[in-house]
C-alpha positions in Angstrom: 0.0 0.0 0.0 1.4 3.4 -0.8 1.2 5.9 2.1 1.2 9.8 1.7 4.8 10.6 3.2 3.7 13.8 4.7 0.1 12.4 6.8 -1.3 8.9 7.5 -3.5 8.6 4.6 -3.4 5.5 2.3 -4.2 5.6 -1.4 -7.5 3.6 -0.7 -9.1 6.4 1.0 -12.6 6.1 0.0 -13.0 9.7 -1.4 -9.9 8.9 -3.8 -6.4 10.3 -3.4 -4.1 11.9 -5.6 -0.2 12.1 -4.7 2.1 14.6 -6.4 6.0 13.8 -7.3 6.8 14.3 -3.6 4.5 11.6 -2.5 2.1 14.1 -0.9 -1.4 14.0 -1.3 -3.8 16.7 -2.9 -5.3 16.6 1.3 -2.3 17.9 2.7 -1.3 20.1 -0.5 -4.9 22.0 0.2 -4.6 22.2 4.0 -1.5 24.3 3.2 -3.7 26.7 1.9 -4.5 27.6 5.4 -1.9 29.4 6.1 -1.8 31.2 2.8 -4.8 32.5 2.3 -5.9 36.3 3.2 -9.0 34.7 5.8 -10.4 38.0 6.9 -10.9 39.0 2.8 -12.6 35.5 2.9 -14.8 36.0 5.7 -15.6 39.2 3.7 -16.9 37.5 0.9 -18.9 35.5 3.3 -20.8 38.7 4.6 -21.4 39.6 1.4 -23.3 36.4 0.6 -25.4 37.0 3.8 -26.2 40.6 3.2 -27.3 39.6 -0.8 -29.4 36.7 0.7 -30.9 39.2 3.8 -31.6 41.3 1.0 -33.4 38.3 -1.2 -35.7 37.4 2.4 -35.9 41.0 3.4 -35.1 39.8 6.8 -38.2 38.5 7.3 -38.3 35.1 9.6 -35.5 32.9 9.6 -32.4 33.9 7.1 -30.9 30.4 7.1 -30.9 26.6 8.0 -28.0 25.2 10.2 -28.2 21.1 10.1 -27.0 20.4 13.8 -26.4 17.5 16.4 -25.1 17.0 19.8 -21.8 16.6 18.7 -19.1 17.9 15.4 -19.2 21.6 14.9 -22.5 22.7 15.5 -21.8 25.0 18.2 -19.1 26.8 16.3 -21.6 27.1 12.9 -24.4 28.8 15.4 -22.0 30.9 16.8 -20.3 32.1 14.1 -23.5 32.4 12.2 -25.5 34.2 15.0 -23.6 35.9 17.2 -20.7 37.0 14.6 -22.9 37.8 11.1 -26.0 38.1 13.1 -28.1 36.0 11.5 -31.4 34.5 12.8 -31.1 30.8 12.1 -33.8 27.9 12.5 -31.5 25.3 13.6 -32.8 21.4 12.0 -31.6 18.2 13.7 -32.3 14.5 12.3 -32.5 12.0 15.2 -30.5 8.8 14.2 -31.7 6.9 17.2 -28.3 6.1 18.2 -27.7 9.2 20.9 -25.5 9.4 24.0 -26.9 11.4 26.7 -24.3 14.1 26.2 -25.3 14.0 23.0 -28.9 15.1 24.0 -27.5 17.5 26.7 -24.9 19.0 24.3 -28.2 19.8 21.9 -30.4 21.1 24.6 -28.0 23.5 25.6 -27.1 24.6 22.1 -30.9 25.5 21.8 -30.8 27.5 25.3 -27.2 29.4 24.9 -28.4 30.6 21.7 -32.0 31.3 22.2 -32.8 29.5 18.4 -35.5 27.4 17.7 -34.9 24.1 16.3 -37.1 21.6 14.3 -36.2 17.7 15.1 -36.6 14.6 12.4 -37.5 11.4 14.9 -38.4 8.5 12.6 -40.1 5.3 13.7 -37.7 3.0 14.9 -38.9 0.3 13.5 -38.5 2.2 10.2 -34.7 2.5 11.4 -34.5 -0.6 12.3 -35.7 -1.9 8.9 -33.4 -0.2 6.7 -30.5 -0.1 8.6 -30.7 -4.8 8.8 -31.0 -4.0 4.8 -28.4 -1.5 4.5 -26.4 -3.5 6.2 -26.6 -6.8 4.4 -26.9 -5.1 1.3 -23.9 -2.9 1.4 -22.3 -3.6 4.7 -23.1 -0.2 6.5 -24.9 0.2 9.6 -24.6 4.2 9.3 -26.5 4.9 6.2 -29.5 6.5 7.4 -27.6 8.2 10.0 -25.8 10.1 7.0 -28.7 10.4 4.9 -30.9 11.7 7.4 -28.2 14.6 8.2 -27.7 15.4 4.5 -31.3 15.3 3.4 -33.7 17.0 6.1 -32.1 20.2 6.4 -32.5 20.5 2.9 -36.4 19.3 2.8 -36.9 21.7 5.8 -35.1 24.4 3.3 -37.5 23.6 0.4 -40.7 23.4 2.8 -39.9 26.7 4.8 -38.5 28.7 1.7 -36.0 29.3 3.4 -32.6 29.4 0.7 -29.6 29.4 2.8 -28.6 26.7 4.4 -24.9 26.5 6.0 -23.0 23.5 7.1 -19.3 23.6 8.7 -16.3 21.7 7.1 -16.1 20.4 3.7 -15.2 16.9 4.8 -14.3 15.8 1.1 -11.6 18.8 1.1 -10.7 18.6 4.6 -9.4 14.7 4.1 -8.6 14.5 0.5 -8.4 17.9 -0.8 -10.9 17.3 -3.3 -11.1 21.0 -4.0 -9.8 24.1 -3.5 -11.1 26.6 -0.4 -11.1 28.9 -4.0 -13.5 26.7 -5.4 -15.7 27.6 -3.2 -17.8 24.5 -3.7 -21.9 24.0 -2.4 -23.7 21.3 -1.1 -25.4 19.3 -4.0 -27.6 16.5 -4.4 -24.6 14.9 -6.9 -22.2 15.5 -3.6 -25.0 14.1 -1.3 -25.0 10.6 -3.3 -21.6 10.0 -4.6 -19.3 11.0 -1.5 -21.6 11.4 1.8 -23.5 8.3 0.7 -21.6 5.9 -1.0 -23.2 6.0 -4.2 -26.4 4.7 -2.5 -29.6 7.2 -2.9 -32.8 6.3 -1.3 -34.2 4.9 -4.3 -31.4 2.0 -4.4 -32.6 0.7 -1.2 -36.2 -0.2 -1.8 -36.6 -3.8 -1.7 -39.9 -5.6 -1.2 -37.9 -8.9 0.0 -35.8 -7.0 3.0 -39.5 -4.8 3.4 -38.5 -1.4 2.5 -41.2 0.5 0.3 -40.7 3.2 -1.7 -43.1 5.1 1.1 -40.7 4.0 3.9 -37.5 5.7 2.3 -39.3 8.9 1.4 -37.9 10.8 4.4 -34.4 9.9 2.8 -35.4 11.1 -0.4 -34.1 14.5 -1.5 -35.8 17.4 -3.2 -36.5 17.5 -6.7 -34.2 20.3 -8.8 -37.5 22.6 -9.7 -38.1 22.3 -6.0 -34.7 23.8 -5.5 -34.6 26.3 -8.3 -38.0 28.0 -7.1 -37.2 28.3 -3.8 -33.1 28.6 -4.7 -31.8 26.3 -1.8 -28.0 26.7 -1.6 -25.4 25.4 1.4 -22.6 26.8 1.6 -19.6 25.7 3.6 -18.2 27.7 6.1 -14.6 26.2 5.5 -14.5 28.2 2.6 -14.4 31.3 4.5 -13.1 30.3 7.5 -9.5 29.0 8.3 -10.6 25.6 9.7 -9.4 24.0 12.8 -11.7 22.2 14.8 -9.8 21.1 17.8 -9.4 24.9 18.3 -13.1 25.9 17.7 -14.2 23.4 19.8 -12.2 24.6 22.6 -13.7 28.1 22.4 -17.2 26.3 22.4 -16.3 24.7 25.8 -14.7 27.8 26.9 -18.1 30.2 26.3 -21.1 28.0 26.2 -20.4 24.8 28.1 -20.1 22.0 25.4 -19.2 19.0 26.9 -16.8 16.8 25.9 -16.1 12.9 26.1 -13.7 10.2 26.0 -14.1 7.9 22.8 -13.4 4.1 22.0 -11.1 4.3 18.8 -9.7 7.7 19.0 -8.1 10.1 21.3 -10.3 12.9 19.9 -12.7 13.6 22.6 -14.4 16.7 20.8 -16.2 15.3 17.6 -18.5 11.9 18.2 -19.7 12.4 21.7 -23.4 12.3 20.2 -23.5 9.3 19.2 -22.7 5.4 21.0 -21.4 4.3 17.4 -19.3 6.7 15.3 -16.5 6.0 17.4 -17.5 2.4 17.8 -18.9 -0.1 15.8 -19.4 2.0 12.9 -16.1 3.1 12.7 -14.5 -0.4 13.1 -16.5 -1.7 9.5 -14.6 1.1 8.3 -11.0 -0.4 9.6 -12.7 -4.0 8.5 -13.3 -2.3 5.0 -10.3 -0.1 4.5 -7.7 -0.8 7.2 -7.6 2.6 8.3 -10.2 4.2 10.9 -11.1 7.6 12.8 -8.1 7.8 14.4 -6.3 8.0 11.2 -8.4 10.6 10.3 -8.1 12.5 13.3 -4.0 12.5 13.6 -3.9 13.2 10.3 -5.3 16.3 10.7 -3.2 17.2 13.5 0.2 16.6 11.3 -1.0 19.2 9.1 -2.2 21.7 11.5 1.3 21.0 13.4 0.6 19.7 16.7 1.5 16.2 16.1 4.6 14.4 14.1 3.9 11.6 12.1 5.5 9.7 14.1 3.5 10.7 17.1 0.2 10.1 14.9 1.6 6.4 13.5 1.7 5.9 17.7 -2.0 7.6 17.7 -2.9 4.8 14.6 -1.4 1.6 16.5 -2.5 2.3 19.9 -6.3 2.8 18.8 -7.4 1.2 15.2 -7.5 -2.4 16.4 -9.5 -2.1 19.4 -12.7 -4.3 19.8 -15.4 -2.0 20.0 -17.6 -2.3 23.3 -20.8 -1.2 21.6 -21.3 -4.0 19.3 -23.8 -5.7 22.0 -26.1 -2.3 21.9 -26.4 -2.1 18.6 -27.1 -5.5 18.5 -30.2 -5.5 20.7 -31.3 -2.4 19.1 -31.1 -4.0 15.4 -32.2 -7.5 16.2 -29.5 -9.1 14.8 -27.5 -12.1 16.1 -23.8 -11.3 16.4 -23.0 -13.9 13.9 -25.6 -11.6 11.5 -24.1 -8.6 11.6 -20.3 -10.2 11.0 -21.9 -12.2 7.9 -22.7 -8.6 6.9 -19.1 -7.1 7.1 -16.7 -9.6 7.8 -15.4 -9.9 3.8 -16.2 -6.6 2.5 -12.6 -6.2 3.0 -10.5 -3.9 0.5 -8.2 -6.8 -1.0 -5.8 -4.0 -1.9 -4.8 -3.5 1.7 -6.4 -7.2 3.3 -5.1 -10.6 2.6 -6.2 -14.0 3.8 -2.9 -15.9 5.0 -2.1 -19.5 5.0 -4.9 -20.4 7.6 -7.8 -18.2 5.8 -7.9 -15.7 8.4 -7.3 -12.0 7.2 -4.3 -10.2 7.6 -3.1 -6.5 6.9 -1.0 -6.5 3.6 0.6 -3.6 4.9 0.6 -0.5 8.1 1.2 3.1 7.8 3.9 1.7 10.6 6.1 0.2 8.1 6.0 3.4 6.3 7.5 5.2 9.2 11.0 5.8 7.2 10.3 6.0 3.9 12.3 8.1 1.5 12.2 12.0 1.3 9.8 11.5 4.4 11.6 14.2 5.8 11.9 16.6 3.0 8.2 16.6 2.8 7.5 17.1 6.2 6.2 20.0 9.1 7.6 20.5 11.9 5.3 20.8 14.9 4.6 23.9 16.9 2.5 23.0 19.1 1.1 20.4 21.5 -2.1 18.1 21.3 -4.0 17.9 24.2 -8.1 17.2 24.2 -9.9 17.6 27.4 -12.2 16.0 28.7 -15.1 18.1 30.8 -16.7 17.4 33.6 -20.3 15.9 32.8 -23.5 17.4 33.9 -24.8 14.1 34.9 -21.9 12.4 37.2 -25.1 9.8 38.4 -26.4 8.9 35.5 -24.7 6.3 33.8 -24.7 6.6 29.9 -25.0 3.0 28.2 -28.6 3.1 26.8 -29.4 4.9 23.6 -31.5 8.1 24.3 -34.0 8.3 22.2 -35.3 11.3 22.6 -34.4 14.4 25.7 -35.4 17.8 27.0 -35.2 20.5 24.6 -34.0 23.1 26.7 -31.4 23.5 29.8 -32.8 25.7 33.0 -32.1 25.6 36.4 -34.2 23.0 37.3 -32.9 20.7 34.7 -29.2 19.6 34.6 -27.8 23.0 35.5 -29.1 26.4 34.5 -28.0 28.5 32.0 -26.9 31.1 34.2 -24.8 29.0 36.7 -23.2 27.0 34.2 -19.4 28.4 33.9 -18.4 29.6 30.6 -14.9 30.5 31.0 -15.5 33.8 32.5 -17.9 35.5 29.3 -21.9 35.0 28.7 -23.5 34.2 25.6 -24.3 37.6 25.7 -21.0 39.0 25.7 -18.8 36.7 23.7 -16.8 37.9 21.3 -18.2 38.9 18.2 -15.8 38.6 15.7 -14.7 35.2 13.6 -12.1 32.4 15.3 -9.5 31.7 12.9 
């Protein structure tokens, strides 16, 4: 397997990767854009899309659409959207059934620090339940309608409200692989939905009257038609494009000023991103090591060599330590799908990338190769950055030290007071209010 000699990635990556003649991928190239780009000139441009589309509403009811969840960047988008460009946001959350109870918490309170309204997607679960046994067999995901949920409401809520704007945070597709440029300034499109969020899988590919999905059942996943679109002109745009993206840093402020909570995860020492959900960092992101022989915790080192707060070497460690672990939530998902253990690993078990996977002399698969093996390759340190910094993610304290969280949450409170896990106004947030944070971007 051929490594980039800069980060962790291997050419398998899912969303494709291109090397140059240094061995370093297009990801990596991109990110270097961070530091070269004019960002307030950016953020500039950004206004000027907001003003245009105030303009367009005539800043009547809600200006845009934030997708959200009780984990990731949300609380960064909302601030940034609210309390630096002073928008008025309706904030739209799809429920994928699998939530922590920080999760809930963190979404509660994201809905009270920022006074928004928010409009929630909760789907039967035995609808779930359905299509995630047949997404599974079928394609050997158990995350599907997690992703389509997230990618599709917000933009059904756009077309049914009339509302055109909708924002989302990072560009993941650029973020990993550098697909595009920040200059590209790229949107969020149905074609973008399907081919990289999804897999290649749209709604319509999963009916199937044998596993019992309808065409009815998957209409929640189904996105809006383009003369839908054009008449009300739905666009997303991607706040990476405008903003110089580091998400360890913006998720520090978030902690800092509006008491996000953080957690410790199963299969990576990024304690910021997943705490919403039991499987991201679990089980789901195990079928992606089974699959691909890389996981989160590639993903997530990764990103710290290029923002320069981790060597390679220190990420390799990161890689080794974490990818192999068993995950501890299989047994909850389990129950929650109805499957038998031996099921779900009928399901997964071989979809295995023979590029990087092997079957050795007793049948059992093996690695081909590890980004470990790769750790002096040539011109490894001509390509390489040196690190300025140090990584540490903290863990905070959690609002519910009695409650154990090992049960999926299905649905919580909607808003934080002081009779309900800690109000508002007693909950520390680093010394500012809501009210009085700053109001300018975080680069």
């Amino acid at each position: 397997m051929i490594y980039c000699k800069r980060c962790l990635y291997p050419v398998n990556h899912p969303y494709g990767m291109v090397l140059d003649d240094h061995g370093v991928c297009m990801g990596c190239r991109i990110h270097e854009e961070k530091d070269s780009l004019d960002w307030s000139a950016r953020f500039r441009m950004l206004e000027r899309i907001v003003h245009t589309n105030a303009q367009r509403m005539g800043r009547k009811g809600f200006d845009c659409i934030i997708p959200v969840t009780g984990g990731g960047d949300s609380y960064f988008i909302v601030h940034t959207v609210k309390n630096v460009l002073g928008m008025n946001p309706l904030l739209v959350n799809y429920n994928a059934h699998y939530n922590t109870k920080v999760g809930v918490r963190n979404l509660a309170n994201l809905a009270t620090v920022f006074d928004c309204d928010i409009v929630t997607s909760t789907l039967s679960p035995d609808l779930l339940k359905r299509i995630t046994r047949h997404t599974l067999k079928k394609y050997g995901s158990m995350y599907w309608q997690v992703l389509a949920g997230y990618l599709t409401f917000p933009v059904q809520v756009a077309v049914r409200f009339r509302i055109p704007l909708i924002i989302w945070g990072v560009h993941p597709w650029s973020e990993q692989t550098g697909m595009f440029s920040h200059l590209d300034e790229v949107e969020m499109t149905e074609r973008c939905r399907k081919e990289h969020g999804l897999m290649g899988i749209s709604a319509e590919d999963i009916v199937d009257s044998v596993a019992g999905v309808t065409r009815g059942d998957v209409q929640p996943f189904v996105y809006p038609y383009d003369s839908e679109l054009e008449t009300v002109g739905v666009r997303g745009l991607y706040l990476s494009n405008y903003i110089r993206w580091d998400a360890k840093r913006q998720h520090e402020a978030m902690i800092d000023a509006y008491g996000y909570e953080s957690s410790v995860q199963q299969r990576t020492f990024n304690t910021y991103e997943d705490v919403h959900c039991f499987h991201s960092a679990g089980v789901h992101d195990y079928i992606k090591y089974l699959k691909y022989g890389y996981s989160k915790v590639t993903d997530h080192a990764t990103r710290e060599i290029r923002l320069k707060r981790m060597t390679r070497e220190e990420g390799i460690a990161k890689v080794l330590e974490y990818s192999e672990r068993t995950p501890a939530d299989l047994s909850l998902f389990l129950d929650w799908a109805e499957m038998s253990e031996r099921e779900f690993l009928d399901c997964v078990w071989n979809r295995r990338d023979e590029r990087i996977w092997a079957h050795d002399k007793s049948g059992e698969w093996v690695l081909r190769d590890r980004v470990d093996r790769h750790i002096c390759d040539e011109s490894i340190d001509a390509v390489r950055l040196e690190k300025n910094e140090e990584c540490h993610y903290r863990v905070t304290p959690t609002a519910e030290p009695q409650a154990p969280d090992n049960q999926y949450l299905l649905m919580g409170r909607g808003y934080i007071d002081r009779y309900n896990y800690g109000a508002v106004e007693d909950q520390p947030h680093g010394g500012m209010t809501p009210r009085t944070w700053q109001r300018k971007p975080i680069y």
